[in-house]
C-alpha positions in Angstrom: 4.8 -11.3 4.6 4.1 -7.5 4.3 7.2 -5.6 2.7 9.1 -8.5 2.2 6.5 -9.7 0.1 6.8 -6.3 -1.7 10.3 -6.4 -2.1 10.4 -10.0 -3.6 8.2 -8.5 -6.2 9.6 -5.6 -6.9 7.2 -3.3 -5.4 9.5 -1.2 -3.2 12.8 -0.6 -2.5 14.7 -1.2 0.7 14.6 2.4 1.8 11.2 1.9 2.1 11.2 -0.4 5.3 12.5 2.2 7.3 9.1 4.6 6.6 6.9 2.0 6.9 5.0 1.0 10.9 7.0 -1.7 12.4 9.2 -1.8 8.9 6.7 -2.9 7.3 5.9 -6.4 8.8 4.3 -7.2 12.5 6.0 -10.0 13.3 3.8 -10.7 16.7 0.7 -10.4 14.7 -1.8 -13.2 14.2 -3.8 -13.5 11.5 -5.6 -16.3 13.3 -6.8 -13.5 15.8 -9.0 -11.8 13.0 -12.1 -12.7 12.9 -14.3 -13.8 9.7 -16.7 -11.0 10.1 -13.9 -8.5 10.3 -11.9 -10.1 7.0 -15.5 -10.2 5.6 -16.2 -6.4 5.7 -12.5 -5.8 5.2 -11.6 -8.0 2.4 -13.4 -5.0 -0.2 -11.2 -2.4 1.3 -7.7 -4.4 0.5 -5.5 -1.8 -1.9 -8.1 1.0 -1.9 -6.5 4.4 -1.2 -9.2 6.9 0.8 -8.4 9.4 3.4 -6.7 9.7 6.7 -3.4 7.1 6.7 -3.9 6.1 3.3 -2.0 7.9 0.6 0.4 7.2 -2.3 3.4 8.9 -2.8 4.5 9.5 -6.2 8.3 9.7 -6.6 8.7 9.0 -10.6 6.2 9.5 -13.5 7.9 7.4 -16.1 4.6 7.4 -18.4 1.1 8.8 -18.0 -2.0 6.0 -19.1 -4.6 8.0 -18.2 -4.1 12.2 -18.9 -7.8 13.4 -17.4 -6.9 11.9 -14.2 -3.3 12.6 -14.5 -4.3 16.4 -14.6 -6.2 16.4 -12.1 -3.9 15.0 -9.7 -1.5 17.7 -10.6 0.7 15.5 -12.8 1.7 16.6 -16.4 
């Protein structure tokens, strides 16, 4: 369900549709298509932020859980 799935739960907000690839849901795409060897190696990788495309944006640091690693992402 992509964003809409994030939405529902109150992960995003509807701005965010219009930043995301495809606004945030491939409707032609089939999940059927992807093979078990591909989910397999993938399925580790699901909501890990690395380089390249992958990034998080913070907009609003409301409270800070952890302050070593808050510090040293530059957020105080």
């Amino acid at each position: 369900m992509g964003m809409d799935w994030s939405l529902r739960e109150g992960y995003a907000w509807a701005e965010d549709r219009e930043h995301c690839k495809e606004y945030g849901r491939m409707l032609q795409a089939d999940p059927w298509k992807v093979s078990s060897r591909a989910k397999k190696r993938g399925l580790p990788q699901l909501g890990i932020l690395r380089t390249g495309n992958h990034k998080a944006w913070i907009q609003v640091v409301d409270k800070i859980y952890n302050k070593f690693s808050a510090k040293k992402m530059g957020i105080e």
